[in-house]
C-alpha positions as a Markdown table, in Angstrom:
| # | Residue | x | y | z |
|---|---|---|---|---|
| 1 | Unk | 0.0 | 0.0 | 0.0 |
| 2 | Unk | 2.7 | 2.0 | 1.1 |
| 3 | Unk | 4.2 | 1.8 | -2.5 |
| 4 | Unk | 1.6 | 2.2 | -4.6 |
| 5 | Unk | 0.8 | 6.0 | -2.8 |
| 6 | Unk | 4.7 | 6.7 | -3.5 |
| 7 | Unk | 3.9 | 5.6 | -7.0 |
| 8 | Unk | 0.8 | 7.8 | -7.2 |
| 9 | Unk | 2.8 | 10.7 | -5.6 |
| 10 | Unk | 5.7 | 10.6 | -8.7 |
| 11 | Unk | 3.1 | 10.4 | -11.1 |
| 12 | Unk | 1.1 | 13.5 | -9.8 |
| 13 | Unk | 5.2 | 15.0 | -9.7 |
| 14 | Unk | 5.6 | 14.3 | -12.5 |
| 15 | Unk | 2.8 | 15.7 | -14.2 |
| 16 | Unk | 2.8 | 18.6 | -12.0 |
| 17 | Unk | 6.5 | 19.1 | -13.5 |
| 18 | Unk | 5.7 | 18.9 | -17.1 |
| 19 | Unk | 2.8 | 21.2 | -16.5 |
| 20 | Unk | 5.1 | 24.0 | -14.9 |
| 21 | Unk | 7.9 | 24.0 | -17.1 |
| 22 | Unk | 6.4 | 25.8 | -19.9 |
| 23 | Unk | 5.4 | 28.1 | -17.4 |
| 24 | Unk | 8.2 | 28.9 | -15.8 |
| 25 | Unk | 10.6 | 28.6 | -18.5 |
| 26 | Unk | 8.5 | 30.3 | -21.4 |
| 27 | Unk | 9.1 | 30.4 | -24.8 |
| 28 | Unk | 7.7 | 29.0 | -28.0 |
| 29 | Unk | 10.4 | 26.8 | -28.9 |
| 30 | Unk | 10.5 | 24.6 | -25.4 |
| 31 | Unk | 6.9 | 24.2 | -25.8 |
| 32 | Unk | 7.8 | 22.7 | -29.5 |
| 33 | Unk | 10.5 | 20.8 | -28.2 |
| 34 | Unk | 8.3 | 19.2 | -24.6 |
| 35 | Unk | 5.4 | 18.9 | -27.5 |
| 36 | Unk | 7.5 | 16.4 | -29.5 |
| 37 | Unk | 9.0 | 14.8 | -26.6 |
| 38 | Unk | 5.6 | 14.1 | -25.2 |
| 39 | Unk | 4.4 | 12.4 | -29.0 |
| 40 | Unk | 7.4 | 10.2 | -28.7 |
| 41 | Unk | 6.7 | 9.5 | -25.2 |
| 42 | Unk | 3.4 | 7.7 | -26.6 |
| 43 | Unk | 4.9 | 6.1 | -29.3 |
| 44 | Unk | 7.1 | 4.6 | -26.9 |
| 45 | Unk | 4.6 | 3.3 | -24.2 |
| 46 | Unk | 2.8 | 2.1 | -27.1 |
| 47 | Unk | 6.0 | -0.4 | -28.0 |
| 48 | Unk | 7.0 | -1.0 | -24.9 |
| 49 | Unk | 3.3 | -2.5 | -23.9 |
| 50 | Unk | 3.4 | -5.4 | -26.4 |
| 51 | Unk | 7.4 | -5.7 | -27.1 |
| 52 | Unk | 8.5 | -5.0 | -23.3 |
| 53 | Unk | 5.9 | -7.4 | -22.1 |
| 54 | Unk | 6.0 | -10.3 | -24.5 |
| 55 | Unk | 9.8 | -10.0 | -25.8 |
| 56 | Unk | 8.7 | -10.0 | -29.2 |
| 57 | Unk | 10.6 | -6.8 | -30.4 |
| 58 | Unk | 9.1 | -5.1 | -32.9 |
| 59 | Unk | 11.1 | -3.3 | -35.2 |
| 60 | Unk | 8.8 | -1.9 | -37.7 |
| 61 | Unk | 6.8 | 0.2 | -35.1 |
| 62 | Unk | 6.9 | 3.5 | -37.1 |
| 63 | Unk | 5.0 | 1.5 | -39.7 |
| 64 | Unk | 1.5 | 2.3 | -37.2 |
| 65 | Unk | 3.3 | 5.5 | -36.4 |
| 66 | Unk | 2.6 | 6.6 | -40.1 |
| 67 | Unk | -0.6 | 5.0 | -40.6 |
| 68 | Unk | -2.2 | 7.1 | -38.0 |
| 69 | Unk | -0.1 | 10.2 | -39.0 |
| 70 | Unk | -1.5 | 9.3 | -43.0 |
| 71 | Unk | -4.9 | 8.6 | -42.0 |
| 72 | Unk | -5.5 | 11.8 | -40.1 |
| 73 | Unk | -3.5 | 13.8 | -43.4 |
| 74 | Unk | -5.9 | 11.8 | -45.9 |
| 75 | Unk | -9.4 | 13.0 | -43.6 |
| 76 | Unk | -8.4 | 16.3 | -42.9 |
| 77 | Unk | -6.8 | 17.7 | -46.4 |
| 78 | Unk | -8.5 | 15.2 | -49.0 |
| 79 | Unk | -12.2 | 14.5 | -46.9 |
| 80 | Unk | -12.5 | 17.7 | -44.9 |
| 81 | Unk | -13.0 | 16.0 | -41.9 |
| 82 | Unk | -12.0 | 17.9 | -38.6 |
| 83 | Unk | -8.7 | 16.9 | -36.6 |
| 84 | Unk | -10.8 | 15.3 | -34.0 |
| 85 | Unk | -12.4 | 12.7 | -36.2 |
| 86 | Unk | -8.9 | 11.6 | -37.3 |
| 87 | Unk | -8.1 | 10.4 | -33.9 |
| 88 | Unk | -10.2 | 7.3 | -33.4 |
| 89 | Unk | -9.7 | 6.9 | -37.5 |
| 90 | Unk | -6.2 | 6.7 | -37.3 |
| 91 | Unk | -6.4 | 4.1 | -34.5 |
| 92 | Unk | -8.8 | 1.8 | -36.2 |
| 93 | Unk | -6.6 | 2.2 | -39.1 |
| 94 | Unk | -3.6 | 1.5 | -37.1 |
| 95 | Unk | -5.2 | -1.7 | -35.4 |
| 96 | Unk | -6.2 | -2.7 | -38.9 |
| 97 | Unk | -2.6 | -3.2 | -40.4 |
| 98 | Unk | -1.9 | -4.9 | -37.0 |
| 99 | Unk | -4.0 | -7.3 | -37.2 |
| 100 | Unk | -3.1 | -7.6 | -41.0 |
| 101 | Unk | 0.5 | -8.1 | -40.8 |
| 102 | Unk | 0.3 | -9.7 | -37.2 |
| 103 | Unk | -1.6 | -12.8 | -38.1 |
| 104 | Unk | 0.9 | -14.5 | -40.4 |
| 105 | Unk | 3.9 | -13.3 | -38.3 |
| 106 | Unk | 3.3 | -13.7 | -34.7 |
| 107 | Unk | 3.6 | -16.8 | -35.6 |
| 108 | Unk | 7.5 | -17.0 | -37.1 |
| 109 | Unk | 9.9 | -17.6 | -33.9 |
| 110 | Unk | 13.2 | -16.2 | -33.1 |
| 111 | Unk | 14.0 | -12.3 | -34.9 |
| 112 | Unk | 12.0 | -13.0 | -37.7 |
| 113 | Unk | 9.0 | -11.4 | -36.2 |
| 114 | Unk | 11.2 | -8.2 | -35.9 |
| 115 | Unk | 12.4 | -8.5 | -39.4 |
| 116 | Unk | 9.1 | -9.1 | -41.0 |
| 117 | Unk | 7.9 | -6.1 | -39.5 |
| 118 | Unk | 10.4 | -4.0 | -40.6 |
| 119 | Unk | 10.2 | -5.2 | -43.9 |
| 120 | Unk | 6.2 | -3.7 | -43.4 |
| 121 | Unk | 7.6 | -0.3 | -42.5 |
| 122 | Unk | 10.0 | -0.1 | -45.3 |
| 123 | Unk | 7.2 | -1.8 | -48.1 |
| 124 | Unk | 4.5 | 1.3 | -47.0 |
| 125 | Unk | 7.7 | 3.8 | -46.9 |
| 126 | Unk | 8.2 | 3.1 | -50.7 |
| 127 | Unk | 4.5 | 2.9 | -51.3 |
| 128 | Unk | 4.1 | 6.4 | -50.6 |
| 129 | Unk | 6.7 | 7.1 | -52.5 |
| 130 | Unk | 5.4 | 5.1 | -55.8 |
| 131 | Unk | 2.1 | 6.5 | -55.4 |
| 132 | Unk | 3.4 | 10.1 | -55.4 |
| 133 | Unk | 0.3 | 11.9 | -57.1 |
| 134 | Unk | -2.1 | 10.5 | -54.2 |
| 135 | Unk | 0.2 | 10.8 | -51.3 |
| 136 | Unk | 2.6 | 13.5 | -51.7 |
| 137 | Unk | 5.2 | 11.9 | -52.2 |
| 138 | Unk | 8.5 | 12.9 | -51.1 |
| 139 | Unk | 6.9 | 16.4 | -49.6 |
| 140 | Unk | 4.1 | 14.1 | -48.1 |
| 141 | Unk | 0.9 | 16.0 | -47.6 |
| 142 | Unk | 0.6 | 19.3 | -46.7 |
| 143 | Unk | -1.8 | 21.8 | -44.8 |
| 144 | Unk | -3.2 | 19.6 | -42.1 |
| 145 | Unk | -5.2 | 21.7 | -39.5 |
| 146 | Unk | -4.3 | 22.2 | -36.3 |
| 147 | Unk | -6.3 | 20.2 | -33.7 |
| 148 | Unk | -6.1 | 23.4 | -31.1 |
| 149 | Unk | -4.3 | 26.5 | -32.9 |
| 150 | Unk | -2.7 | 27.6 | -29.3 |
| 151 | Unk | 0.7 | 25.7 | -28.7 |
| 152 | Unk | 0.6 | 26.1 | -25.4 |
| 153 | Unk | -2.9 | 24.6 | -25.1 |
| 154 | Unk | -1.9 | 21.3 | -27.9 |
| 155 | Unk | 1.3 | 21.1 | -25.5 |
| 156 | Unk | -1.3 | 20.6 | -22.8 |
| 157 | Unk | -3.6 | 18.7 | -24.8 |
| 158 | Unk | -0.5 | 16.3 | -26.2 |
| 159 | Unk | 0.6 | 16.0 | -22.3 |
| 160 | Unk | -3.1 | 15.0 | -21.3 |
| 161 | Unk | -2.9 | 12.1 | -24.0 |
| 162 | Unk | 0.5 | 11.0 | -23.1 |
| 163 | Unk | -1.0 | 10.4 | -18.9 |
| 164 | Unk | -4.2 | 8.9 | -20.2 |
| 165 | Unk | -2.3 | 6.1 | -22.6 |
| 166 | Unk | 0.3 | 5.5 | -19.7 |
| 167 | Unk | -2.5 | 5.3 | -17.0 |
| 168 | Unk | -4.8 | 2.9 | -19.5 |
| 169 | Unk | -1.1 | 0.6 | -20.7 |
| 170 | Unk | -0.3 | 0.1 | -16.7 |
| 171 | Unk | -3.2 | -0.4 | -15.8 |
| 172 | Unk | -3.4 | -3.5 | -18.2 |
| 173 | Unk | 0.2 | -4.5 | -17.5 |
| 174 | Unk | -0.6 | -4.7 | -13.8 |
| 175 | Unk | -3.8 | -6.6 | -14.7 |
| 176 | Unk | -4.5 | -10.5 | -15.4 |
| 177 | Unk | -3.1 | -9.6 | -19.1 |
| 178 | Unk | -0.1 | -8.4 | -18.6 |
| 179 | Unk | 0.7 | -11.1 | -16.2 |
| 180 | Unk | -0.1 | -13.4 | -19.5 |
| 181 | Unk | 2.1 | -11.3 | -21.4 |
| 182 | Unk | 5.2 | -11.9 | -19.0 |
| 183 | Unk | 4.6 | -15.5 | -18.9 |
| 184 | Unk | 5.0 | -15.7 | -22.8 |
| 185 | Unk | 8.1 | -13.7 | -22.7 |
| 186 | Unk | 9.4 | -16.3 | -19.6 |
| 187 | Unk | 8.2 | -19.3 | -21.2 |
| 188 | Unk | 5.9 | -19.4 | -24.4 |
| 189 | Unk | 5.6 | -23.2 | -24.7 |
| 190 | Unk | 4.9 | -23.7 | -21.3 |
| 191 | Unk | 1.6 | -21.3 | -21.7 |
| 192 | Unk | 0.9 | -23.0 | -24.9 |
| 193 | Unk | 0.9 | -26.5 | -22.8 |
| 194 | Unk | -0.9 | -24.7 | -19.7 |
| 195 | Unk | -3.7 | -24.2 | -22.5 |
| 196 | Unk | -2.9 | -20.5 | -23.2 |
| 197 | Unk | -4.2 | -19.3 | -26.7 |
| 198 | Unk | -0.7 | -17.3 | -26.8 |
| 199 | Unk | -1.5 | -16.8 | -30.3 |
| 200 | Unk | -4.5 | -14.3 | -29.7 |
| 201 | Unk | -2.7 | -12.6 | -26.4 |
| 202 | Unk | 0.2 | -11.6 | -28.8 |
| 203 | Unk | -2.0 | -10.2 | -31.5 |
| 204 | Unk | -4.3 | -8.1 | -29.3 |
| 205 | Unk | -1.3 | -6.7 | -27.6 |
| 206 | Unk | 0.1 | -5.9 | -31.2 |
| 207 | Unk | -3.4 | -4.2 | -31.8 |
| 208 | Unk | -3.2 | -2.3 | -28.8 |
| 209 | Unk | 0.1 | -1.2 | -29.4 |
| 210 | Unk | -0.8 | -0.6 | -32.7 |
| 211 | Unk | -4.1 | 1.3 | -31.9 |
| 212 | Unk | -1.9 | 3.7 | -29.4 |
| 213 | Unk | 1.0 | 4.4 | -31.9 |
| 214 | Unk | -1.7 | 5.3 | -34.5 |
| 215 | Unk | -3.4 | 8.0 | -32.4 |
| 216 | Unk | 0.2 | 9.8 | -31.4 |
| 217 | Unk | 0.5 | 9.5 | -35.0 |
| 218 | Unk | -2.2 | 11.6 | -36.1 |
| 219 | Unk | -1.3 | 14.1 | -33.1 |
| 220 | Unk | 2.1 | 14.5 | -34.2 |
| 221 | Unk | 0.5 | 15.1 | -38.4 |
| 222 | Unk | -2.0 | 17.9 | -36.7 |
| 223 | Unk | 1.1 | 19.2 | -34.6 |
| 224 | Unk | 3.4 | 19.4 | -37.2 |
| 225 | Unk | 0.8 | 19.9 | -40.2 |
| 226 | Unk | 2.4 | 17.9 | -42.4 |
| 227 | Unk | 3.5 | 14.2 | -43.1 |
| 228 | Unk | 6.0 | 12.7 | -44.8 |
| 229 | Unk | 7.1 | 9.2 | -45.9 |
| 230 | Unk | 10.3 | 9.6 | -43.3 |
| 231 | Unk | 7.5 | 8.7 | -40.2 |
| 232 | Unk | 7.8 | 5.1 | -41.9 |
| 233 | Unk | 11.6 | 4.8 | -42.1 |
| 234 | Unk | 13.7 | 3.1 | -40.2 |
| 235 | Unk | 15.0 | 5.1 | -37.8 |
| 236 | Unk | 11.6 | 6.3 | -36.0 |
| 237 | Unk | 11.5 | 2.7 | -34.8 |
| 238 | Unk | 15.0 | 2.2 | -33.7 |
| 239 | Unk | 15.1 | 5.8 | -31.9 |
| 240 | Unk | 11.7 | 5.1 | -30.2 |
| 241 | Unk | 13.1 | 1.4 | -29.1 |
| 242 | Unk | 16.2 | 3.3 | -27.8 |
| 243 | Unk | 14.4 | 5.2 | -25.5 |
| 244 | Unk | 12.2 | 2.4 | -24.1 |
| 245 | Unk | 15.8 | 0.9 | -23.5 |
| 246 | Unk | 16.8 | 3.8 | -21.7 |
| 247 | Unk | 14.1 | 4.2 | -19.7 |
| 248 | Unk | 13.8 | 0.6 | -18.7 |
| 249 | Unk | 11.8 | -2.3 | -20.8 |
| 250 | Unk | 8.3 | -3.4 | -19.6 |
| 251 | Unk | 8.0 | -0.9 | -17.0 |
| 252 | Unk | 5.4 | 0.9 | -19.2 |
| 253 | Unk | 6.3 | 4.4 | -17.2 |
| 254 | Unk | 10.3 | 4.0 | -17.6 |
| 255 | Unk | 10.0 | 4.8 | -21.8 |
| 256 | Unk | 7.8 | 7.9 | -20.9 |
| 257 | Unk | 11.1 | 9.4 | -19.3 |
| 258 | Unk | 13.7 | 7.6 | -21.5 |
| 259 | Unk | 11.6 | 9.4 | -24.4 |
| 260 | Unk | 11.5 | 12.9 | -22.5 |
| 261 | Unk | 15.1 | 12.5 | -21.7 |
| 262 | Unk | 16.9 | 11.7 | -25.2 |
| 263 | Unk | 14.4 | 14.6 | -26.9 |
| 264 | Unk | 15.7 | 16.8 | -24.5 |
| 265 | Unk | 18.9 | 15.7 | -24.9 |
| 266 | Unk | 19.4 | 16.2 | -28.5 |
| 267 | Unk | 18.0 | 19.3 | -27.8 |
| 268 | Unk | 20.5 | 20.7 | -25.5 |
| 269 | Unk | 23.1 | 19.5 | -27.8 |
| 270 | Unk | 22.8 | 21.0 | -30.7 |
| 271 | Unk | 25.0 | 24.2 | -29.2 |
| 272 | Unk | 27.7 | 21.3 | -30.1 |
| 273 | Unk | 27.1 | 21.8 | -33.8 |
| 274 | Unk | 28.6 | 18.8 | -36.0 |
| 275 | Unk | 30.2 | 16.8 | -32.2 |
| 276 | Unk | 26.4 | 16.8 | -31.5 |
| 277 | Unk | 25.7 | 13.0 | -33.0 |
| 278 | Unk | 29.3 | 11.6 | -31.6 |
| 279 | Unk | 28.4 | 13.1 | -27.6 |
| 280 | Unk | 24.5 | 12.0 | -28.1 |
| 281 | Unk | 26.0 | 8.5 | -29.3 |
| 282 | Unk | 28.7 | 8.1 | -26.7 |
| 283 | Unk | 25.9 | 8.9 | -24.0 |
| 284 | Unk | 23.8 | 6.3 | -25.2 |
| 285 | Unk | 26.5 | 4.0 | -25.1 |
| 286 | Unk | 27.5 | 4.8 | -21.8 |
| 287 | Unk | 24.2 | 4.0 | -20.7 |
| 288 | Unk | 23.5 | 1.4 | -22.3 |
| 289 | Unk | 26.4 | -0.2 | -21.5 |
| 290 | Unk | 26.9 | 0.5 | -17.2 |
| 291 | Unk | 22.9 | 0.7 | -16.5 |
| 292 | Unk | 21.8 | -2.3 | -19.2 |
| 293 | Unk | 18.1 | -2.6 | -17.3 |
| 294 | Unk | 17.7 | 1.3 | -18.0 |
| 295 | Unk | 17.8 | 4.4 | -16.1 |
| 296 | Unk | 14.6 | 6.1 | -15.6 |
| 297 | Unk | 12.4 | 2.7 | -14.0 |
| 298 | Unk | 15.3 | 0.8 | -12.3 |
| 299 | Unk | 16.3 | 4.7 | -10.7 |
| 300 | Unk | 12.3 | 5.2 | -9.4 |
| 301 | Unk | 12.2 | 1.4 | -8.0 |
| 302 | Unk | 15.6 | 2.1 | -5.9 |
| 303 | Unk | 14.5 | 6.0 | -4.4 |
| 304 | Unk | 10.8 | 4.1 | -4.2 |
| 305 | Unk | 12.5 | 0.9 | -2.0 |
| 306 | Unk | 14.7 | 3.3 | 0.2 |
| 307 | Unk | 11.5 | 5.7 | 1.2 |
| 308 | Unk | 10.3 | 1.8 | 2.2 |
| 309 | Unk | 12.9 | 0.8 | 4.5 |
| 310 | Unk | 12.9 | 4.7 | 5.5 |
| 311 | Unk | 9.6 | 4.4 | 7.0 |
């Protein structure tokens, strides 16, 4: 009892913090920067709630990333449909490809999952490409409304999003379900002989995740009013499963910081002009390498265990 109220306590701090800072600090171009970090902070609860959980690592995650982001382009520019209708679109739309591409390869064992995943990411990448007159193509699609036209207010509305999806992913983690989802990362043919239909488990977590990744898609298209075929490549789902690392796998709340962290980071080293990518990519090796568990979750469970022993 006495560790779920410290737990409650660092969440309301933490929210309390992310709500000040804008305020205190000021400026339009912190709010852009927190604005991103918080988008990226649900992309990567979103991977971290079906990859963290059931080991299966998922390296095309930027494929639902730009999905969502497309879908809420394609409604708002080619439809007229207002930002707020592209929200739940771009999740079903999102939770549609997962369940498309998660069917036949939830099934393949070892990295191939990963790999076949990726392969998704790259395949819509150059779709949007080849289809140029319908999606943009290189330039993407352009002149998607803003979902609330103050930034400080999307700042607080992105923020809002970014508690609810953690609340609703830990809550399920903490649940009957995630305790599944462990057990298939420990031991999947064990729950297959305990009568576990691991198949389904791993696909509704990949729609969940899916579903989740989708929506901060479509925030980050009415944020930045644009898309682009780049949300598909690569290195969205690499630098989103970076910060999940940093922040601490299957911990749900750890990749919420790792993400804050790293955005901020990059941030505050770009004063370093062209050493910027060797001190960003020495400090990730750093931690990486003496703190391999993470640094945001593993930190918060050893401050949360000495207030216990404190008391």
């Amino acid at each position: 009892m006495f560790g779920k109220r410290i737990d409650y306590a660092g969440a309301v701090g933490f929210i309390v913090f992310m709500a000040a800072l804008p305020l205190v600090f000021g400026g339009n171009y912190l709010i852009g920067v927190l604005t991103v970090s918080v988008i990226y902070g649900i992309w990567a609860v979103s991977w971290d709630f079906m990859s963290g959980l059931t080991g299966r690592e998922n390296f095309g995650h930027s494929l639902f990333i730009g999905v969502g982001a497309y879908t809420a382009g394609f409604l708002n520019t080619a439809f007229g449909f207002g930002g707020w209708w592209s929200l739940p679109a771009a999740m079903v739309m999102a939770m549609l490809f997962a369940v498309i591409i998660g069917l036949p390869t939830l099934r393949l064992k070892g990295p191939y999952f990963a790999l076949a995943m990726l392969s998704g990411a790259v395949i819509m990448q150059r779709l949007m490409l080849i289809f140029w007159e319908q999606t943009g193509g290189e330039e993407g699609i352009n002149g998607i409304e803003p979902l609330i036209r103050s930034q400080l207010g999307f700042y607080y509305f992105a923020l809002a999003a970014l508690v609810l999806v953690t609340a609703l992913l830990l809550a399920l983690a903490r649940s009957h379900w995630g305790l599944i989802l462990r057990a298939i990362r420990g031991d999947e043919a064990t729950c297959q002989a305990a009568g576990i239909n691991v198949t389904f488990y791993k696909i509704a977590s990949l729609v969940i995740s899916a579903a989740f990744a989708g929506a901060g898609g479509a925030i980050y298209a009415h944020y930045q009013l644009q898309v682009s075929p780049q949300l598909f490549a690569v290195v969205t789902s690499i630098t989103i499963i970076t910060m999940v690392y940093v922040g601490g796998m299957a911990s749900i709340y750890g990749p919420v910081g790792g993400a804050i962290l790293l955005v901020l980071l990059t941030e505050l080293l770009r004063e370093f002009g062209e050493w910027r990518l060797m001190i960003y990519s020495c400090t990730l090796i750093l931690i990486l390498f003496f703190v391999p568990h993470g640094l945001i979750a593993p930190t918060w469970r050893r401050f949360r265990s000495k207030l216990r022993r404190a008391q």
